[in-house]
Biopython code that builds the backbone (N, CA, C, O; Angstrom):
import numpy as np
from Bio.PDB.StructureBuilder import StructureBuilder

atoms = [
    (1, "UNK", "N", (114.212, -77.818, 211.250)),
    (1, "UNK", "CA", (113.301, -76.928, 210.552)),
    (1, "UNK", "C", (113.630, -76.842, 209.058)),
    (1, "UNK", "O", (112.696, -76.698, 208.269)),
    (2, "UNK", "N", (114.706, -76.908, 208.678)),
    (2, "UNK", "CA", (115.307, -76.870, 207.391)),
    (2, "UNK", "C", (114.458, -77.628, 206.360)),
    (2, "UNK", "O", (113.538, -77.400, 205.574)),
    (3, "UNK", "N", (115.349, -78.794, 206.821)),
    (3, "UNK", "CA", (114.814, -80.212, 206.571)),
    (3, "UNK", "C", (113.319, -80.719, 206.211)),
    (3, "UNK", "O", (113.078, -81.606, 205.392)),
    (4, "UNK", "N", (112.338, -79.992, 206.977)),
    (4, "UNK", "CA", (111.193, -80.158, 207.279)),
    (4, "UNK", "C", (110.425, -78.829, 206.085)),
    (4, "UNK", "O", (109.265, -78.910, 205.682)),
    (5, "UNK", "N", (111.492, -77.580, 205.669)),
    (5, "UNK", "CA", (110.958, -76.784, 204.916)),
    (5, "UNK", "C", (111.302, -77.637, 203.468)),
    (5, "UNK", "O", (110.428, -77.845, 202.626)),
    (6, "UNK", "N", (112.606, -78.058, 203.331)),
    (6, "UNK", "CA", (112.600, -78.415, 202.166)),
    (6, "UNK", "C", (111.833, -79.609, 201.274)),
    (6, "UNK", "O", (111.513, -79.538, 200.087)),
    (7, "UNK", "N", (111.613, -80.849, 202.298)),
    (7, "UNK", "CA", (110.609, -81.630, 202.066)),
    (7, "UNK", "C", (108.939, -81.222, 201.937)),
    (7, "UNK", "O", (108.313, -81.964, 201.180)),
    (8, "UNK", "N", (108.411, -80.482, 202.382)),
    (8, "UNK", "CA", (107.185, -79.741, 202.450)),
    (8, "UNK", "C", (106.920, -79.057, 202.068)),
    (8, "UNK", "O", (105.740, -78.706, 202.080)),
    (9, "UNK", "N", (107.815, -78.458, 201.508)),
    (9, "UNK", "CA", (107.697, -76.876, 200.947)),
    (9, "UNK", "C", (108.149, -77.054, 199.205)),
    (9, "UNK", "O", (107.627, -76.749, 198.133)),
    (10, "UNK", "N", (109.381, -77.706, 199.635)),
    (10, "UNK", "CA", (109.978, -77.784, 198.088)),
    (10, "UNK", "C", (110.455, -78.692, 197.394)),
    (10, "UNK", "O", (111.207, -78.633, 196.421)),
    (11, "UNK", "N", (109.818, -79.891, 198.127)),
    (11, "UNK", "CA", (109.863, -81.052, 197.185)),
    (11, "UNK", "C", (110.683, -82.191, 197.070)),
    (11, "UNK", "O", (110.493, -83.229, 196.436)),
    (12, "UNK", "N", (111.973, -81.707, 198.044)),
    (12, "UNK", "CA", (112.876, -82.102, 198.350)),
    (12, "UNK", "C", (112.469, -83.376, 199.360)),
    (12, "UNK", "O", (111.556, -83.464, 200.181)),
    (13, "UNK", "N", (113.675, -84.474, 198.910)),
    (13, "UNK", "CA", (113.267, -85.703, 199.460)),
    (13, "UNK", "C", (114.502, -86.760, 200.000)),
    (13, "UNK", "O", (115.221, -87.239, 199.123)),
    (14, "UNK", "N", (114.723, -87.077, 201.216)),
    (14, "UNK", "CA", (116.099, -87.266, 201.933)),
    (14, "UNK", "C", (116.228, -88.266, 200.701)),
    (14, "UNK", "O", (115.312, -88.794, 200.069)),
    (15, "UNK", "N", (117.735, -88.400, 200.505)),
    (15, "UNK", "CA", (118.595, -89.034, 199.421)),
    (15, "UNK", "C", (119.387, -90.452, 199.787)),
    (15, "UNK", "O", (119.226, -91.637, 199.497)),
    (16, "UNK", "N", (120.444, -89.589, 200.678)),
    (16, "UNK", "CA", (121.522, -91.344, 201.432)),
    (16, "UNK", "C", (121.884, -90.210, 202.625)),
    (16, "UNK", "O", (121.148, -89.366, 203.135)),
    (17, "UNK", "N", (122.845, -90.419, 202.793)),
    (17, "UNK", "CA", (123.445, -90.263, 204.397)),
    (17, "UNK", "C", (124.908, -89.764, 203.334)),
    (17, "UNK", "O", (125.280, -90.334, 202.309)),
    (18, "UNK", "N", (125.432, -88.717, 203.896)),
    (18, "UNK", "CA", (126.908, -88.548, 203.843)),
    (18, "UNK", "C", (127.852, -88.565, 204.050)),
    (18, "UNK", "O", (127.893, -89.783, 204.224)),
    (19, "UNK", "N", (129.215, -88.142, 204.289)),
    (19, "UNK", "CA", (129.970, -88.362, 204.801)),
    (19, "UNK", "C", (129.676, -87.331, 206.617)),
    (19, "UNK", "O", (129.233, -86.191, 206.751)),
    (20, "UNK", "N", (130.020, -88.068, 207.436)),
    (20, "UNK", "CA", (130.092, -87.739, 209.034)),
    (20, "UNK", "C", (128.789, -87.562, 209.347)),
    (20, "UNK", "O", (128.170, -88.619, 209.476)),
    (21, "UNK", "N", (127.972, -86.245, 209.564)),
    (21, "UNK", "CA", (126.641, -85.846, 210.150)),
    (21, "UNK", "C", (125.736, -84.887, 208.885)),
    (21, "UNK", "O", (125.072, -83.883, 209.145)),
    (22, "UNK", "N", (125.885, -85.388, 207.739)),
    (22, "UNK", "CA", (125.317, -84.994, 206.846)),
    (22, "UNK", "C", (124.667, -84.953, 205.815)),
    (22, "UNK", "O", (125.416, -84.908, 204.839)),
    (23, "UNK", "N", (124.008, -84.950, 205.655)),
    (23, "UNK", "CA", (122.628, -85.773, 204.449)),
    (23, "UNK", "C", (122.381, -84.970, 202.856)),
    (23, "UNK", "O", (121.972, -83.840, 202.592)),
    (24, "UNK", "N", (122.782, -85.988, 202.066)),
    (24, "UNK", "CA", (122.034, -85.471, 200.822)),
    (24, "UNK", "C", (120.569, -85.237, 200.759)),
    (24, "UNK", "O", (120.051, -85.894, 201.662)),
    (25, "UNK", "N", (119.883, -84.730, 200.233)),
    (25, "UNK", "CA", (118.398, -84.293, 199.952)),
    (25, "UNK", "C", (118.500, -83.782, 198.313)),
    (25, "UNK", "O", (119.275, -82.951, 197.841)),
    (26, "UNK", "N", (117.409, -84.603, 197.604)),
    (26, "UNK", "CA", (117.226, -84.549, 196.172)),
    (26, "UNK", "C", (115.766, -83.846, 196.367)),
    (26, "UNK", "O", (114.921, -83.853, 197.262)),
    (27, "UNK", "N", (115.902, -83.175, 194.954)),
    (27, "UNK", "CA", (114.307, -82.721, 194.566)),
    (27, "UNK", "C", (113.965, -83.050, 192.691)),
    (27, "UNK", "O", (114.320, -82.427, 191.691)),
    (28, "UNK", "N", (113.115, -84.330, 192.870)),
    (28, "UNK", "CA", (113.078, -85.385, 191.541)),
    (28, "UNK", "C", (112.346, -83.878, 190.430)),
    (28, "UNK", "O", (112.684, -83.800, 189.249)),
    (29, "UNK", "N", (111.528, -83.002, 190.957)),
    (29, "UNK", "CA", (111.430, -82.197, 189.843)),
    (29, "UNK", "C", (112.048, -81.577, 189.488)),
    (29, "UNK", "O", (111.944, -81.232, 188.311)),
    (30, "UNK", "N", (112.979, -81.112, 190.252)),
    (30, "UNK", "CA", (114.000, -80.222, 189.680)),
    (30, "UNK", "C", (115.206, -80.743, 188.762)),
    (30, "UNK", "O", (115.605, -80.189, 187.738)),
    (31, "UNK", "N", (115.878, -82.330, 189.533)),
    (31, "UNK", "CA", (116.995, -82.302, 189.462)),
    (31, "UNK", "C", (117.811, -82.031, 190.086)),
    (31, "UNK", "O", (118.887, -82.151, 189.499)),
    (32, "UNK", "N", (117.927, -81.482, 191.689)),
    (32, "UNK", "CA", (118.654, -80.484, 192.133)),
    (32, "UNK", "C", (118.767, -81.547, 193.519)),
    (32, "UNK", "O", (118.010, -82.422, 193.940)),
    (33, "UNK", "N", (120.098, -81.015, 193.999)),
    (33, "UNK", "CA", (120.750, -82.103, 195.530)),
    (33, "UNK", "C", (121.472, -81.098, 195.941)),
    (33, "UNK", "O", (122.199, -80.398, 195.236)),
    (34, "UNK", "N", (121.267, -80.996, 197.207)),
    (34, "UNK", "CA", (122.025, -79.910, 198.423)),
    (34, "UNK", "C", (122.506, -80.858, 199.331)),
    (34, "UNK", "O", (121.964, -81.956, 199.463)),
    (35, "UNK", "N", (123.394, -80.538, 199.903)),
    (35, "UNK", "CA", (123.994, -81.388, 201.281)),
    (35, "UNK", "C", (123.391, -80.894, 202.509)),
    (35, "UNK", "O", (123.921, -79.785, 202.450)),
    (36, "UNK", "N", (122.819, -80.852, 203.392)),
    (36, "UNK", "CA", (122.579, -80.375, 205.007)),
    (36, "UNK", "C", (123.087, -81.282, 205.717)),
    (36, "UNK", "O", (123.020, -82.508, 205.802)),
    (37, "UNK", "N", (123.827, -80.096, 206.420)),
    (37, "UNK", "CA", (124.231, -80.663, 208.041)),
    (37, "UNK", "C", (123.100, -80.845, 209.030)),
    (37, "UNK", "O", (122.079, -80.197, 209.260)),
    (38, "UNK", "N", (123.810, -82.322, 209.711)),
    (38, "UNK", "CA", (122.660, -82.684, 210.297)),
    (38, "UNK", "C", (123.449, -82.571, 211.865)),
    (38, "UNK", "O", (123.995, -83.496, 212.467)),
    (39, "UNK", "N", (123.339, -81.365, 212.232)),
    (39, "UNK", "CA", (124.682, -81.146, 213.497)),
    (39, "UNK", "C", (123.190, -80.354, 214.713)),
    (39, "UNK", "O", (122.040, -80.026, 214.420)),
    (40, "UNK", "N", (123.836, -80.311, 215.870)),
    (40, "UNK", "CA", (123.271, -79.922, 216.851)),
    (40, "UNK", "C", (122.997, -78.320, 216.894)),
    (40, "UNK", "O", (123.917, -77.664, 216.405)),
    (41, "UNK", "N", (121.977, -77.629, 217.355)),
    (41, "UNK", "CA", (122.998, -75.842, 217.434)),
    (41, "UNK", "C", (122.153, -75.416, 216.370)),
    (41, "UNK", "O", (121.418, -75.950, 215.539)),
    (42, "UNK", "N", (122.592, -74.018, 216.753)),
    (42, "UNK", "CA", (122.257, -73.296, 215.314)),
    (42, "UNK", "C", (123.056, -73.405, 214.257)),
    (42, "UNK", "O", (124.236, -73.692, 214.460)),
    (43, "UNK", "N", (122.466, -73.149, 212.594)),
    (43, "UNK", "CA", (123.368, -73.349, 211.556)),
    (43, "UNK", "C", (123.548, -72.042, 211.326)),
    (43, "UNK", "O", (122.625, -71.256, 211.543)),
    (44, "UNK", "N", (125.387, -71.404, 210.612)),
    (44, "UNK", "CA", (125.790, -70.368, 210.559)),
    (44, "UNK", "C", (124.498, -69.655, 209.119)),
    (44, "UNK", "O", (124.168, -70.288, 208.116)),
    (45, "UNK", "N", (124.111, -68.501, 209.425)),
    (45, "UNK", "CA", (123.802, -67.570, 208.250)),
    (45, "UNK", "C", (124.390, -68.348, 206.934)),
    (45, "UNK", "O", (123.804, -68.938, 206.027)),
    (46, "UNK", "N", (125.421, -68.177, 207.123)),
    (46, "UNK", "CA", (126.421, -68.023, 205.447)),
    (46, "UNK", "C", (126.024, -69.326, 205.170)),
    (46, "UNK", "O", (125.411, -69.473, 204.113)),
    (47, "UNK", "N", (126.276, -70.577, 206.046)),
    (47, "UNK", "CA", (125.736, -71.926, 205.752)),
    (47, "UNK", "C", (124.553, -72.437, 205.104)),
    (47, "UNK", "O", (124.466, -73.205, 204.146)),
    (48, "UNK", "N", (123.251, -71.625, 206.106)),
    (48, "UNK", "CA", (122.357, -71.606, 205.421)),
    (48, "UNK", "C", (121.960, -71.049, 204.033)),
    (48, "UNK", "O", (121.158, -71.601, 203.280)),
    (49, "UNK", "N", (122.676, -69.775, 203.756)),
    (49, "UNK", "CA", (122.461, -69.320, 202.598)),
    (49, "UNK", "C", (122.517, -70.176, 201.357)),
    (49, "UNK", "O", (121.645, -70.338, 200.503)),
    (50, "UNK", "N", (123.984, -70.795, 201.455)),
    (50, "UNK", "CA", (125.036, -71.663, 200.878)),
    (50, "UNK", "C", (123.967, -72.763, 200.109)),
    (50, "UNK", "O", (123.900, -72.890, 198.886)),
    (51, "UNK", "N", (123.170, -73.506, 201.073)),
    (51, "UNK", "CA", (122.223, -75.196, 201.190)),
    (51, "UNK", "C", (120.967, -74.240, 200.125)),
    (51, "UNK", "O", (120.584, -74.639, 199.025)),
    (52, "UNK", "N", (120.511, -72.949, 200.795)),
    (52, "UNK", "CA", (119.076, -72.476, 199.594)),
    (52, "UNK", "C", (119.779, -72.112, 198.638)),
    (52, "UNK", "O", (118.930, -72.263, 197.759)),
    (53, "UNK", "N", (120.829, -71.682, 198.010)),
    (53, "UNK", "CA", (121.244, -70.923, 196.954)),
    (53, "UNK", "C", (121.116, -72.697, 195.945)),
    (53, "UNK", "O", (120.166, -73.069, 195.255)),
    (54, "UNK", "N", (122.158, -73.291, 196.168)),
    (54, "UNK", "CA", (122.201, -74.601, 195.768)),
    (54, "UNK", "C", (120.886, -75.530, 195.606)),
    (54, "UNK", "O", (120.727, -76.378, 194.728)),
    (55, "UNK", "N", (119.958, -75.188, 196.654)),
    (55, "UNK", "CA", (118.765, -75.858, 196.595)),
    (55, "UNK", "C", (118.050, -74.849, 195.435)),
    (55, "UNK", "O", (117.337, -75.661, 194.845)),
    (56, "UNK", "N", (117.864, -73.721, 194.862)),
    (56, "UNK", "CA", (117.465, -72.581, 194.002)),
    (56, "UNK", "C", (116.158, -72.241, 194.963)),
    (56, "UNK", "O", (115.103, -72.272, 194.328)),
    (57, "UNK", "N", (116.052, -71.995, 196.049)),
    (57, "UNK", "CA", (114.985, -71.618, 197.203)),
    (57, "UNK", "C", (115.498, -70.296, 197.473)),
    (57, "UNK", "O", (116.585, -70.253, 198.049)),
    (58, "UNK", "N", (114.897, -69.140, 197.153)),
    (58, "UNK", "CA", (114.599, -67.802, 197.954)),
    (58, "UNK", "C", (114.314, -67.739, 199.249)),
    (58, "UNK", "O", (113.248, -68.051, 199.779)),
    (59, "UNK", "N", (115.619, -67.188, 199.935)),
    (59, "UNK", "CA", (115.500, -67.254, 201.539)),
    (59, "UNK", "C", (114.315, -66.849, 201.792)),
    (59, "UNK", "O", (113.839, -67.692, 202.552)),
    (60, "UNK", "N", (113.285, -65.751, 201.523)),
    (60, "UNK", "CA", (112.422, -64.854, 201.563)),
    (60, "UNK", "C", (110.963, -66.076, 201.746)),
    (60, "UNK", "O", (109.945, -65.850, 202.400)),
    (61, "UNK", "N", (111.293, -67.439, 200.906)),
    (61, "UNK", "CA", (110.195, -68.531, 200.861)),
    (61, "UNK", "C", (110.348, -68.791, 202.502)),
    (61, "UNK", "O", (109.470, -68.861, 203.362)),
    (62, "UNK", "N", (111.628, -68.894, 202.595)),
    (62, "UNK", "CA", (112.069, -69.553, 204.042)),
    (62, "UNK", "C", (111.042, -68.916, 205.374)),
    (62, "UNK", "O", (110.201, -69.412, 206.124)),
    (63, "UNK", "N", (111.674, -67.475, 205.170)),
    (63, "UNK", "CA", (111.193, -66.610, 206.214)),
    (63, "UNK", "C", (109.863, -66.298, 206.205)),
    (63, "UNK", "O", (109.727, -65.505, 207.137)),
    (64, "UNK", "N", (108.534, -66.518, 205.546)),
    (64, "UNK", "CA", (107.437, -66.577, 205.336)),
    (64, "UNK", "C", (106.435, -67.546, 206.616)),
    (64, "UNK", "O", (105.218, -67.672, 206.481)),
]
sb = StructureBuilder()
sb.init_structure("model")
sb.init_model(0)
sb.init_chain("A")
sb.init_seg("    ")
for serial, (resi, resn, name, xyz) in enumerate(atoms, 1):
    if name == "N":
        sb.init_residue(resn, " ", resi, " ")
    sb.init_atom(name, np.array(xyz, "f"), 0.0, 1.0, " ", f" {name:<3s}", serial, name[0])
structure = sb.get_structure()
């Protein structure tokens, strides 16, 4: 769902592959690259916060 908000929503566009289960994602208007885990499960709160703060996305866009 993340993944799918940040490409669609905000512009964001998968990058390379990272180290273990985790993916860069760029956004060419901004300038701006977050890492997401690409893991099974739910992702922790604080985690998520962590990926929008860095991405400059208002959780509040998220929860809409």
């Amino acid at each position: 769902m993340l993944r799918k908000n940040l490409s669609k929503h905000n512009g964001f566009e998968f990058y390379r592959q990272a180290a273990g289960s985790h993916e860069i994602w760029y956004n060419p208007k901004t300038n701006r690259f977050t890492t997401v885990p690409n893991h099974s499960g739910d992702m922790p709160e604080g985690t998520l916060r962590a990926i929008l703060k860095q991405a400059d996305i208002d959780i509040d866009d998220i929860l809409k």
